[in-house]
Structure formats: structure tokens, C-alpha cells
C-alpha positions in Angstrom: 65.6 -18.2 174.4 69.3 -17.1 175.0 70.9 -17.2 178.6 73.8 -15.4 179.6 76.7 -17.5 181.0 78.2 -14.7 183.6 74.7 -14.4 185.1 72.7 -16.9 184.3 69.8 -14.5 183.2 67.3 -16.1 180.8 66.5 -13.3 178.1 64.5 -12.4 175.2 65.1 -9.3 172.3 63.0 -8.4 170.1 62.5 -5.5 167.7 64.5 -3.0 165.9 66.3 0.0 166.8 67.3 2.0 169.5 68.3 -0.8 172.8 65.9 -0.7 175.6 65.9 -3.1 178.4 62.5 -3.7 179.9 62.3 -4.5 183.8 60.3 -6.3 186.1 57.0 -7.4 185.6 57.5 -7.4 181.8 60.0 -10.9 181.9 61.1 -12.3 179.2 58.5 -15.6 180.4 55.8 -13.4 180.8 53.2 -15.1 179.3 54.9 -18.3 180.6 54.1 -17.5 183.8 51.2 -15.6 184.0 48.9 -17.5 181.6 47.6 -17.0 177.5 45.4 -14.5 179.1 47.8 -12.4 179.5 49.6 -12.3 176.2 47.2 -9.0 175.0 49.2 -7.1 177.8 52.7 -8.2 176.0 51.4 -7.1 172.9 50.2 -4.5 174.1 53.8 -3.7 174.9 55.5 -5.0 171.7 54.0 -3.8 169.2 53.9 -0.7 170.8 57.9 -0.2 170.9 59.4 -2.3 168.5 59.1 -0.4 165.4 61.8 1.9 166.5 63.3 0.2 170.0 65.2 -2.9 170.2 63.6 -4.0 173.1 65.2 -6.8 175.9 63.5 -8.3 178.1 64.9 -11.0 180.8 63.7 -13.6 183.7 65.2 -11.7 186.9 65.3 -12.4 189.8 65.7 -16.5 189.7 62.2 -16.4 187.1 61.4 -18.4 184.4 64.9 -19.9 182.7 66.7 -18.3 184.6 68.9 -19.8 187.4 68.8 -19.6 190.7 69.9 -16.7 193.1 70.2 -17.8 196.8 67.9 -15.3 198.1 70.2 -13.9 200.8 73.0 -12.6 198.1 70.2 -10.7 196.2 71.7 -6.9 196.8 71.6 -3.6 195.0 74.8 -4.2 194.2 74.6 -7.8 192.6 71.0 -6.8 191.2 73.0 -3.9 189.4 76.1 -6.3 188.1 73.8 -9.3 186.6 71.3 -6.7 184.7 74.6 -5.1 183.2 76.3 -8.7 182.2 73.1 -9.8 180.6 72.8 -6.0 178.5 76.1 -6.5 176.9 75.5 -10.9 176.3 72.4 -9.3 174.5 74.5 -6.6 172.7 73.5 -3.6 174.6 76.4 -1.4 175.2 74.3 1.7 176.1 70.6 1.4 176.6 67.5 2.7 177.9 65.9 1.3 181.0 62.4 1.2 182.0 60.9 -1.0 185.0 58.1 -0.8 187.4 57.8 -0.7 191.0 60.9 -3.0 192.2 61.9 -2.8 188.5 61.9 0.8 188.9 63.8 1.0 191.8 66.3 -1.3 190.2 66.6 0.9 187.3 67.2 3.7 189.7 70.4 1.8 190.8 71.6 1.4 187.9 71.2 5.0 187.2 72.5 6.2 190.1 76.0 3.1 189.4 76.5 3.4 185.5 77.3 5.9 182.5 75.6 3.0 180.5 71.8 4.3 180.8 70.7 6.6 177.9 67.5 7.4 179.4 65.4 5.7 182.8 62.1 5.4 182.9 60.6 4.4 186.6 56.7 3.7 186.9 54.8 3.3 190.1 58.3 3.9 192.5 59.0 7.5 193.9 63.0 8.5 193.0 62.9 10.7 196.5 61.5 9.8 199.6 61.3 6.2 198.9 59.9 3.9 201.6 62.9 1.2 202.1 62.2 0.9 205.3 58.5 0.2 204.9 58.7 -2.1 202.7 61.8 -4.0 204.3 59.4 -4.3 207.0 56.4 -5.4 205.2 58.5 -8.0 203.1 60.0 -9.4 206.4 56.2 -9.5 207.8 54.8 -11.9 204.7 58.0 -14.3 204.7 55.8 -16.9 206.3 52.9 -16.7 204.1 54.0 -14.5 200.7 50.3 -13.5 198.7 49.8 -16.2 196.1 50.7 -13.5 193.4 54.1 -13.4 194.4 54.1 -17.2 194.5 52.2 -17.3 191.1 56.1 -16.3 189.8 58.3 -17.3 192.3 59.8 -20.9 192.5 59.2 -21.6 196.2 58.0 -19.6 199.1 62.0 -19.6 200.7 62.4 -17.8 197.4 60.7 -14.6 199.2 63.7 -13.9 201.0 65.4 -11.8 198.3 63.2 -9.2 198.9 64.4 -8.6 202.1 68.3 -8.9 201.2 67.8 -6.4 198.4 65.6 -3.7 200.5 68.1 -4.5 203.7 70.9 -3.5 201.3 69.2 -0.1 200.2 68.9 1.0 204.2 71.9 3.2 204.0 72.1 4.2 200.4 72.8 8.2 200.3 69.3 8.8 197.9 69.4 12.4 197.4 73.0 12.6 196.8 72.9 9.8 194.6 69.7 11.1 192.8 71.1 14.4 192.0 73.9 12.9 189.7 71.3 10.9 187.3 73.0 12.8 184.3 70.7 10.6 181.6 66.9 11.7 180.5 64.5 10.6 183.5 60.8 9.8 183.9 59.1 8.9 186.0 55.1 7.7 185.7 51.9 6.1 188.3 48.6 5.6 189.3 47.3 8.7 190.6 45.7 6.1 193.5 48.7 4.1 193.6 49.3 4.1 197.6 49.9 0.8 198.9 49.5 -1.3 202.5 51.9 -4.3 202.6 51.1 -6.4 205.5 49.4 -3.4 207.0 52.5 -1.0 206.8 51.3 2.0 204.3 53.7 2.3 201.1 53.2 5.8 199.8 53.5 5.5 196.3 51.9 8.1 194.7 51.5 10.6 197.3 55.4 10.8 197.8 56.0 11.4 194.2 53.8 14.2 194.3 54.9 15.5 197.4 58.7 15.5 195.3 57.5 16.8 192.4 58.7 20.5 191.8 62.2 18.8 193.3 62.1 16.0 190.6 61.3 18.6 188.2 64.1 20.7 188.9 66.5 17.8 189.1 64.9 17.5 185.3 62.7 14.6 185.9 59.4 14.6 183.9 56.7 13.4 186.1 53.3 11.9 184.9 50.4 11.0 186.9 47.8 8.6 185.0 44.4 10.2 187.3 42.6 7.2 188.9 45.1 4.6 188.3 46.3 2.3 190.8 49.8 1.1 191.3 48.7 -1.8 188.5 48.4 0.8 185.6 51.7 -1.2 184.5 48.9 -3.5 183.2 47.5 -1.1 181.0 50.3 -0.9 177.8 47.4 1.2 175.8 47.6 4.0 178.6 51.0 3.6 179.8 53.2 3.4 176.6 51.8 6.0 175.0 53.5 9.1 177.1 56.6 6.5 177.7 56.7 6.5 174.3 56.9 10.1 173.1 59.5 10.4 176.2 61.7 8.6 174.6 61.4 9.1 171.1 62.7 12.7 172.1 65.1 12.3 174.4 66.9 9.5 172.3 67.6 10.5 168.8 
């Protein structure tokens, strides 16, 4: 598995075709990481896309091969830089993205920073409305004892950290404004049940999408609901890729 010097990002490409890079949870280490059992949900994926898409997927943040990010100097704005070096070490000049949940929101960065996005696909992470300050206070709330699912892919519990740097650095990002100038095809997908409670705080997932959703649509966002999903439909390739799918096959020639 290749790494990129600049960033030291461990990645993974696979497939033919039109580039795609493929967020967070969908590393490159999936399986790696999250057990054999697991590998139906990769296929799921795979085989899926890679008939037609050239699809990349990397170990980010500090995951997997990767190397280590001190967990303070994880912001939007290095987030943004390393995902870019490691799409052109991988040969992707211009690219589709598609993450879920903090790999949406990352996506939405990059959106919102580069011309290099030919279409973004967010799942399970409103565009508008977004709860940074929940979750900044939810993540800050769990530093001293992070769920064992976030230490299932972590490397050490002082690892948790990032999350705060990154959602600290999104505090005063101007969303709507930023938002509005997304020129590329945009999707965004979820769990029509996919409402969260981090550490108590409610994380309106679902709800604030829909509450958005004649603005995202007029913005020219196409907006999917998958009824009676949670936020973990991301789990579920043989509902999710399908409409993903047929998104992209016609807004990318």
C-alpha cells in the first residue's frame, strides 16, 4: 500500500475510470481495522463502483499506515491540505469526493476551498445548519473516556483530541456563504432516524437536513432520505450505493 511522502497518508486505489476519493469510515485499512467480518461491507462498496470509478481510499486521520498527526494541529484547514497532497501522489487531479458523517463534513471543506472537486457527495452530515458547536462540546465531554468504537480505530485514547481541534477550528467558519459557492454537482444522503446524543448533547442529523431541504434544493443539492435508517446506513453499501451511484454516473460524464 502506497504512502504519500508530503502527508504521510497511507492509501489504497483501486478500479477503473472516473477518480473518486472515498472518505471516512471507508479507509484504506478497513478491514484491517475492523475485523474479516467486515470485508462483505467493502465489497459491498467495491464492486459496486469500480467498474466505471477509479476509486481511492486512504488511512486519515493518523489510521492504519498512516503516520501520526499531533492531535492539536488537526484543523479544517490542514485536514483540507493533506487529503489534496495524497489526491494528486495518487494521480487525482480532479476528483469526486464522497465521505460520511466527519468524512462528509470534510468533504464539505474541501468543496467549499478547492476547484478540484467534480462532484461531493456527503452522507449522514447536514451542509446547513450543522451542529459544530454540539459536537465540539460533546467531543470535549468524552476526552476522558472515548466509546470503545472510537478506540477500536484510534491508536491511543490522547489520540481523541483531534476531534476537538478540528470542530474548534470550524466555530467561525461563514457556512452559508461558503455553501452557496459549491459550484460542483452535490448530494447529499441519511438515515431518515439518523439523530444523534453524543455524551448527552442532541446532534440533529437528520432532522436539520430536512428542516434545509427546499434551501439545499435550490442551492441545487439533491437530497435523499433512506426511511428508517439510522446514521449507520453507511454500513449498508447494497442501499446506499445504489442512488450514489446513479448520482454520479449522471453528473460525471
Amino acid at each position: 500500500m502506497p504512502m504519500d511522502p508530503s502527508s504521510g497518508v497511507h492509501y489504497v486505489v483501486q478500479g477503473q475510470g472516473q477518480p473518486l476519493l472515498i472518505g471516512l469510515p471507508l479507509m484504506a485499512s478497513f478491514t484491517e481495522l475492523f475485523g474479516s467480518e467486515m470485508q462483505p461491507v467493502l465489497d459491498g462498496y467495491v464492486n459496486r463502483l469500480t467498474d466505471r470509478y477509479r476509486v481511492l481510499r486512504v488511512d486519515y486521520p493518523s489510521i492504519g499506515g498512516s503516520r501520526d498527526i499531533a492531535p492539536e494541529s488537526l484543523t479544517a484547514d490542514r485536514v483540507c491540505a493533506d487529503l489534496l497532497a495524497v489526491a494528486s501522489a495518487a494521480g487525482f487531479d480532479r476528483f469526486a469526493y464522497w465521505g460520511y458523517s466527519w468524512g462528509a463534513a470534510v468533504g464539505l471543506q474541501l468543496a467549499a476551498r478547492t476547484d478540484r472537486l467534480t462532484a461531493l457527495v456527503m452522507g449522514g452530515w447536514p451542509p446547513l445548519g450543522a451542529p459544530y458547536e454540539g459536537i465540539l462540546q460533546a467531543t470535549r465531554l468524552k476526552q476522558a473516556n472515548p466509546e470503545p468504537s472510537s478506540l477500536k480505530v484510534l491508536r491511543s485514547k490522547d489520540q481523541y483530541r483531534q476531534w476537538e481541534a478540528y470542530y474548534r477550528s470550524m466555530l467561525d467558519w461563514p457556512e452559508a456563504e461558503s455553501v452557496a459557492r459549491i459550484a460542483c454537482p452535490k448530494m447529499v444522503c441519511f438515515g431518515g432516524e439518523g439523530d444523534l446524543a453524543e455524551a448527552g448533547i442532541p446532534i440533529r442529523i437528520a432532522s436539520l437536513i430536512r428542516e434545509h431541504r427546499t434551501a439545499l434544493e435550490q442551492l441545487g443539492w439533491v437530497v435523499h432520505e433512506f426511511p428508517g435508517q439510522g446514521h449507520g446506513v453507511c454500513m449498508a453499501p447494497e442501499l446506499v450505493v445504489p442512488p450514489v451511484r446513479s448520482f454520479l454516473d449522471r453528473v460525471l460524464p
